[in-house]
VEXSE-156101 format. One record per residue (C-alpha): residue in one letter; residue number from 0; x, y, z. Coordinates in steps of 0.5 Angstrom, whole numbers, plus 500, padded with zeros to 3 digits. Example, Ala and Ser with C-alpha at 12.3 -4.5 7.8 and 13.67 -1.06 7.14 Angstrom:
// VEXSE-156101
A  0  525  491  516 .
S  1  527  498  514 .
//
This chain:
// VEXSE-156101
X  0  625  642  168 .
X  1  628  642  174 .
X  2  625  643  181 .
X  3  626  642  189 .
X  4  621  635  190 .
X  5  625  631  193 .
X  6  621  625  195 .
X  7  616  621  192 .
X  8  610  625  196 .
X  9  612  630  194 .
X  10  615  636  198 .
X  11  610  641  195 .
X  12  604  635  197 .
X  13  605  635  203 .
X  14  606  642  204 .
X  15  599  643  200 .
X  16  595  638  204 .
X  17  597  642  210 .
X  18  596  649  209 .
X  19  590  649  203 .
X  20  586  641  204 .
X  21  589  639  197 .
X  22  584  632  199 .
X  23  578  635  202 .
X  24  576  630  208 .
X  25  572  625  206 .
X  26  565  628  209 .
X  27  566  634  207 .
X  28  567  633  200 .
X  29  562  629  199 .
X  30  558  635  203 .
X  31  560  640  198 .
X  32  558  635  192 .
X  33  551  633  195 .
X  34  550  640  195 .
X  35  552  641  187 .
X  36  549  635  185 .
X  37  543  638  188 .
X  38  544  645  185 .
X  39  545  641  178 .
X  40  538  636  180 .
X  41  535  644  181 .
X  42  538  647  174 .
X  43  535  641  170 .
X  44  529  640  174 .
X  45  528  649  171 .
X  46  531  647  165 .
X  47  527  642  162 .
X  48  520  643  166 .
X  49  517  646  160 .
X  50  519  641  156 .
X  51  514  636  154 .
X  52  520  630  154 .
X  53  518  628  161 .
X  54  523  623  159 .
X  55  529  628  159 .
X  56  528  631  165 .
X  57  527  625  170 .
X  58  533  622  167 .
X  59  537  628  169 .
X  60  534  627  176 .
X  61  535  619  177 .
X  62  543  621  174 .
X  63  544  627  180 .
X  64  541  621  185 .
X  65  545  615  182 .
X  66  551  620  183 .
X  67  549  622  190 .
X  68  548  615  192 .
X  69  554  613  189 .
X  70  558  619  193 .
X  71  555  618  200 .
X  72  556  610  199 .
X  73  561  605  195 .
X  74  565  613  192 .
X  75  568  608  187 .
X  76  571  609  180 .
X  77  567  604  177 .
X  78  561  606  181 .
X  79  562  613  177 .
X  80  563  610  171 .
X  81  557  606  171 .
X  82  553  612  172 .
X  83  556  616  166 .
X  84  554  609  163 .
X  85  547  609  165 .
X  86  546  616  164 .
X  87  550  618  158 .
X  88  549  626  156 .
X  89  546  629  163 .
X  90  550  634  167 .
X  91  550  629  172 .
X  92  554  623  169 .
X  93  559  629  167 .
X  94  560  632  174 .
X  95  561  623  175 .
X  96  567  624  170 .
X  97  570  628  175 .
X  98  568  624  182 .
X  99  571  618  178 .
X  100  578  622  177 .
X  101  578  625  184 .
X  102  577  618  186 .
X  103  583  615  182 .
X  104  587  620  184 .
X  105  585  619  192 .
X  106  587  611  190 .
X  107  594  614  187 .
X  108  592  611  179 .
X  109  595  617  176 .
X  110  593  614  169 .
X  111  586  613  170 .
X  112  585  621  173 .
X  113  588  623  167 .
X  114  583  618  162 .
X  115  577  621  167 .
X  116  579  628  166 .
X  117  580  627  158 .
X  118  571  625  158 .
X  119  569  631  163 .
X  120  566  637  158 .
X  121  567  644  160 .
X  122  560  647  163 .
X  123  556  654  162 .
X  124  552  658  169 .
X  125  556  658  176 .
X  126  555  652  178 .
X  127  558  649  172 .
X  128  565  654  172 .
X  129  565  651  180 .
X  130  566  644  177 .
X  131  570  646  171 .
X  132  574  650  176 .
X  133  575  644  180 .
X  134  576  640  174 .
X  135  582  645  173 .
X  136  584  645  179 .
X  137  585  636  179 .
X  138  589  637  173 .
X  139  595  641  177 .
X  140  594  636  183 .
X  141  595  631  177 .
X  142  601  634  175 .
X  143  604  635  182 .
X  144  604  628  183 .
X  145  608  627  176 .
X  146  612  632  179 .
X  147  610  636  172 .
X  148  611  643  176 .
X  149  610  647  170 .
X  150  604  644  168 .
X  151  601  645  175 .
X  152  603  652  174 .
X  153  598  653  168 .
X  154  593  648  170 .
X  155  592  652  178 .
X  156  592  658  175 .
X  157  587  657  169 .
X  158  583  654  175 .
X  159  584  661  179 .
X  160  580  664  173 .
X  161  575  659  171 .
X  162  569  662  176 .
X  163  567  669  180 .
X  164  567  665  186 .
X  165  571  668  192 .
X  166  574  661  195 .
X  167  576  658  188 .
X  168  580  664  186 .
X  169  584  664  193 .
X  170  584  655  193 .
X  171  588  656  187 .
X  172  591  661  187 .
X  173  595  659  194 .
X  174  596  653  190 .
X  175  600  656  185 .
X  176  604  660  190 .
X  177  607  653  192 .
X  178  608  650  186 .
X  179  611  656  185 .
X  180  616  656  192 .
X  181  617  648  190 .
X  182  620  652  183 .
X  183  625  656  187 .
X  184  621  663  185 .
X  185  619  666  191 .
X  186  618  672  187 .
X  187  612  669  183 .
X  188  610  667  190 .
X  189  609  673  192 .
X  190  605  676  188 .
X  191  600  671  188 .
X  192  599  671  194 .
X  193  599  678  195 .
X  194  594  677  188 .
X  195  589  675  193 .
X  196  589  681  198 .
X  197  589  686  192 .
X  198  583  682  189 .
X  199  580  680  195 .
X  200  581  685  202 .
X  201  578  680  206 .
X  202  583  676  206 .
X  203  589  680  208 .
X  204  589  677  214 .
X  205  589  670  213 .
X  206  595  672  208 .
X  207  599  675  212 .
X  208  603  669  215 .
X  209  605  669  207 .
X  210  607  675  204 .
X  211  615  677  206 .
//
């Protein structure tokens, strides 16, 4: 496929990290997933409370809090993938699958993000459609750095979908229309962007430096 990326950090990359905050800051990363991972300690806790397997439950919530300490400490792959090891099938070692990409990703081993990515397991209730939205959305950031534009196409549209959420639609969805302006198909472009004002008015003025 062809395309206009004309450098090894890629034209769309340094675009998409300017408009849309492709890498989050790091504190504010790790201040939206110490809020998820709460959300998920709070899921289990509700989850298995009438379960007589005491064991179960303080499982899920000794995973969240490994998770939490590893992403307000070290934040490594290896320190993530010790978690998935320690808590094996607790929803906190799977949203770890996705930490353990965003940091190889982060570090530019495109091949680790990829195996990361591959161990994550879709996730039921709104929480779990945030993350595999984000999870989603990872997989088209994969793709832009291998320069495989139409994967990312795919990807960030499927993550635009993943969850009813109002900010996941318009992230995704704005990086489409780049991957897109980075193809050469401005018309596509627009209609994304001119997507997220038909679904969401709010944001027409936000769009408007956008839409032509």
């Amino acid at each position: 496929m062809t395309n206009n990326v004309q450098t090894p950090e890629t034209d769309l990359m340094v675009e998409t990290k300017g408009k849309l905050e492709l890498f989050f800051d790091k504190n504010g990363n790790k201040l939206l997933w110490a809020i998820i991972i709460v959300g998920f300690a709070l899921s289990a806790f509700f989850i298995f409370k009438n379960f007589n397997d005491s064991r179960k439950q303080r499982k899920e919530e000794n995973a969240s809090i490994a998770v939490a300490n590893e992403l307000n400490t070290t934040d490594s792959v290896e320190g993530y993938n010790k978690v998935q090891e320690d808590y094996a099938g607790t929803q906190a070692a799977n949203t770890a699958c996705f930490l353990a990409a965003a940091a190889a990703l982060e570090a530019g081993d495109l091949e680790k993000a990829e195996a990361e990515l591959t161990k994550y397991e879709m996730t039921e209730g709104a929480a779990g459609e945030m993350l595999n939205a984000k999870v989603l959305g990872l997989r088209g950031d994969v793709a832009v750095e291998k320069n495989d534009l139409q994967t990312a196409a795919e990807r960030f549209a499927e993550a635009a979908n993943a969850s009813n959420d109002e900010h996941t639609y318009v992230t995704y969805t704005k990086k489409l229309a780049l991957v897109y302006e980075a193809m050469g198909d401005n018309a596509k472009a627009q209609e994304c962007y001119k997507a997220i004002v038909a679904k969401y008015p709010s944001q027409e003025r936000a769009m408007a430096k956008f839409i032509r």
